[in-house]
C-alpha positions in Angstrom: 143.3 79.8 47.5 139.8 80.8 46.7 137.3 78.8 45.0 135.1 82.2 44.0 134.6 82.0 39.9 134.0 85.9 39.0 131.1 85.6 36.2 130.6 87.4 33.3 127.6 89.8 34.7 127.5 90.1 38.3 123.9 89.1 39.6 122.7 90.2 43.1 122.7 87.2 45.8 120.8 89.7 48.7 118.0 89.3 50.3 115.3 91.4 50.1 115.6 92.2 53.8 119.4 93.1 53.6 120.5 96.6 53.8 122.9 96.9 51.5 121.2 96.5 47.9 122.4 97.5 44.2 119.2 100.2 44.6 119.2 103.9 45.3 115.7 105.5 46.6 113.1 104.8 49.7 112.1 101.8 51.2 109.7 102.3 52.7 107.0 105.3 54.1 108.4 107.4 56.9 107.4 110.1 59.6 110.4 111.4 60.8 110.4 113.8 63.8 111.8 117.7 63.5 111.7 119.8 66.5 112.0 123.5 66.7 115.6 124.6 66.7 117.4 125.8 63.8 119.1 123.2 62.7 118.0 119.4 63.0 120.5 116.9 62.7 120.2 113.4 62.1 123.1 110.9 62.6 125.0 107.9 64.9 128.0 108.1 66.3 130.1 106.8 63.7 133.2 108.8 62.5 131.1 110.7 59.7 128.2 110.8 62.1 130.1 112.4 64.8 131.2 115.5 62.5 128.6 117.8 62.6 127.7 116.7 66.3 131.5 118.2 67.1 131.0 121.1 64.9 128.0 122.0 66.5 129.3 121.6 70.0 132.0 123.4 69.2 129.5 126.6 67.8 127.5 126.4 70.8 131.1 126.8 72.8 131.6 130.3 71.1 128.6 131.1 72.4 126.9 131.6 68.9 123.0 131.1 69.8 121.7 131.3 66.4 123.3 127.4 66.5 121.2 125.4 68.6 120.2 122.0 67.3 118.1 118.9 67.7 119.7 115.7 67.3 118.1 112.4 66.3 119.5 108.7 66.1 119.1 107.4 62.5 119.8 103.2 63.2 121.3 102.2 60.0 121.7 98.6 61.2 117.9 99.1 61.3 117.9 100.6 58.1 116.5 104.0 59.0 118.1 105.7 56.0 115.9 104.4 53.9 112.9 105.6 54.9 111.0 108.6 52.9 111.6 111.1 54.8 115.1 110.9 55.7 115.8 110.1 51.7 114.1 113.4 51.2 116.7 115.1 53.2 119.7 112.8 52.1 118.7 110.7 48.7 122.1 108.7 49.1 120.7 107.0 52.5 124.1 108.1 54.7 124.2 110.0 57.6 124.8 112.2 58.9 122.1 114.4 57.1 121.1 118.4 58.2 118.1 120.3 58.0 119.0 123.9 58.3 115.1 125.4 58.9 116.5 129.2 60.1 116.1 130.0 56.4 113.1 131.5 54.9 113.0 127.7 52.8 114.3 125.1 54.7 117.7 123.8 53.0 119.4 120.2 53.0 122.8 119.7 53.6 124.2 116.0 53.6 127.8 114.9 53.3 129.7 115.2 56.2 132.3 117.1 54.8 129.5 119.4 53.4 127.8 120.1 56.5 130.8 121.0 58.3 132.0 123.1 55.2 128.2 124.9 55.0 128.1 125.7 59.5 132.1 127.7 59.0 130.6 129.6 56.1 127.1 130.7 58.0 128.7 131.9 60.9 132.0 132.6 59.8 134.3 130.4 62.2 136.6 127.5 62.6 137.4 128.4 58.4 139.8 130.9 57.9 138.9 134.3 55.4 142.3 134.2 54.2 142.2 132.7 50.6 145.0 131.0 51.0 144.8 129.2 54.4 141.1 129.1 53.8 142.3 126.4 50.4 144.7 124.8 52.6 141.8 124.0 54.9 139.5 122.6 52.1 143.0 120.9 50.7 142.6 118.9 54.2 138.5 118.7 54.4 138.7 117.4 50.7 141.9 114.9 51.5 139.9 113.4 54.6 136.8 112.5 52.0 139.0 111.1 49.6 141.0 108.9 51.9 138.9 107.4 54.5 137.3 105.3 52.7 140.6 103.2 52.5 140.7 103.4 56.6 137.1 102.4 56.8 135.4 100.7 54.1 139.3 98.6 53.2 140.6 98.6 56.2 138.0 98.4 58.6 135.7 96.1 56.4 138.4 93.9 56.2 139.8 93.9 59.7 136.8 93.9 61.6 133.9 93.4 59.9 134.6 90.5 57.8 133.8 87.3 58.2 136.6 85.8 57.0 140.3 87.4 57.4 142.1 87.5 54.3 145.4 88.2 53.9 145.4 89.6 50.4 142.9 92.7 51.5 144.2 93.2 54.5 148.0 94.1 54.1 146.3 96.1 50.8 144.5 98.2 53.4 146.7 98.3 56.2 149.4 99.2 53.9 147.7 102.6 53.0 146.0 103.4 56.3 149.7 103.8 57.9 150.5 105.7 54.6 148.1 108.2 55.6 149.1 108.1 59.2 152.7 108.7 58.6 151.7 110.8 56.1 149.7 113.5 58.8 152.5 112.3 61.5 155.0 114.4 59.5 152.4 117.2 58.7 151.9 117.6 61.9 155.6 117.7 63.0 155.8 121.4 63.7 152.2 122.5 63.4 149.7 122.9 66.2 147.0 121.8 63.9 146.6 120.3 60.6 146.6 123.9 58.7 148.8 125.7 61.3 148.1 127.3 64.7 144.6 127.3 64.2 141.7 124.8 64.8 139.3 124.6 61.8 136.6 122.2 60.3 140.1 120.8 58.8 140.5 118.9 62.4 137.2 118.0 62.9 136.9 115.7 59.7 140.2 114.1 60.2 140.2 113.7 64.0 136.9 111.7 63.5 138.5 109.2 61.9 142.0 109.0 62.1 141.8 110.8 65.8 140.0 108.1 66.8 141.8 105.7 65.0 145.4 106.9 66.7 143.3 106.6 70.1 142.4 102.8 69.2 138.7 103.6 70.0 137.4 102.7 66.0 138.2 99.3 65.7 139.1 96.7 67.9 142.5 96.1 68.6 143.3 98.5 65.0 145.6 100.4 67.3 147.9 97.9 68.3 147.9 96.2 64.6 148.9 99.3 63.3 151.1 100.4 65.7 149.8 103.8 66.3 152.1 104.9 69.3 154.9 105.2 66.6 153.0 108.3 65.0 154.2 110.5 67.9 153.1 113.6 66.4 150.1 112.7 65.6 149.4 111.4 69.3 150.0 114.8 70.6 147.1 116.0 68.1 144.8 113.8 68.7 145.1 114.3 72.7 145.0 117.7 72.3 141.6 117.7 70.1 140.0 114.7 72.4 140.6 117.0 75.2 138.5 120.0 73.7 135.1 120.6 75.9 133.0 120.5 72.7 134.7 116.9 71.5 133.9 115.1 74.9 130.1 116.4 74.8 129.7 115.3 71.3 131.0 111.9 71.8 128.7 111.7 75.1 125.6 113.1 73.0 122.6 111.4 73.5 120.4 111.1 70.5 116.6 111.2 70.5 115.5 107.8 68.9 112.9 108.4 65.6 110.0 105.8 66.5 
């Protein structure tokens, strides 16, 4: 039993040091570096981060030039997001953020989802033009948002990050992490990919995660807690994405450090 009193008006307990704070906006003055391709990315290789690092790959496999990039390693255990510059680009201080500096005025993009959801449209690819298997894609793109924060802010906090395991938030979270596995598991029962027979941004957003997750490369040991073998259909997915040329160089980027 926990001897935690819940007050009346929650009052912050941080330190001023800590990265996570009740406060939105810079920290601190920044010079962050751009080069000279068209688009400049800044990210990790988290499951967000690695998004637009796939999707990129993935453009410069179809051979599209006009998609060349530079990326840069944004250390948020360092708390690099909360410099100026990068808040300039991203004013919610999460990566992964894009620059896209092709256009006559350089434009922002930031959510992951976003950025992936902004590259289909400019060059027309990996998003269908059909209306109605283009809205099935976004269906998926918009269900991936919406439900990984249960995989990684419940589940993951509270498996791995926590320093304390408690029961109570645990089978909470694990609970709907193998909802949404089963869930794509029987979506993915007669389809080659999450909309049908063809790859799309769709895949990229939930392979990131829940790819990764079926692997047992996000969290320690997450695979064999949840069982993850059992999701058969969702195995022969997640091989088949992991084994895509542009998904092996992405997850084998190196990223140009800022200072």
């Amino acid at each position: 039993m926990s001897d935690y009193q819940l007050p009346t008006v929650w009052e912050n307990t941080a330190k001023e040091t800590d990265n996570n704070q009740p406060t939105a906006g810079s920290r601190f003055k920044q010079a962050i570096p751009k080069g000279d391709a068209p688009f400049q990315l800044y990210t990790l290789g988290t499951p967000n981060g690695i998004k637009p690092l796939i999707m990129l790959e993935e453009l410069k496999e179809l051979g599209i030039e006009e998609s060349q990039y530079d990326a840069f390693k944004i250390k948020i255990d360092q708390g690099q997001q909360f410099g100026s510059d990068f808040v300039a680009i991203n004013p919610n201080s999460k990566i992964p953020a894009l620059v896209d500096q092709s256009t006559e005025t350089s434009i922002r993009i930031f959510e992951s989802a976003n950025i992936l959801l902004y590259l289909a449209d400019k060059f027309q690819t990996l998003i269908s033009s059909d209306w109605s298997t283009r809205t099935e894609t976004l269906n998926w793109l918009f269900w991936q948002t919406g439900a990984a924060p249960f995989v990684g802010g419940g589940f993951g906090h509270f498996f791995h990050y926590a320093p304390e395991k408690l029961e109570y938030p645990i089978n909470r979270y694990t609970m709907e992490t193998k909802r949404q596995l089963d869930l794509l598991d029987k979506e993915l029962a007669n389809k080659t990919y999450i909309v049908g027979h063809d790859y799309s941004i769709a895949d990229i957003a939930i392979w990131s995660w829940y790819g990764q997750l079926a692997l047992d490369d996000l969290y320690k040991d997450a695979g064999t807690f949840l069982n993850v073998r059992e999701y058969q259909n969702l195995q022969a997915w997640t091989k088949r994405i992991a084994e895509r040329p542009a998904v092996k160089r992405a997850l084998t980027q190196e990223l140009t450090d800022i200072n």
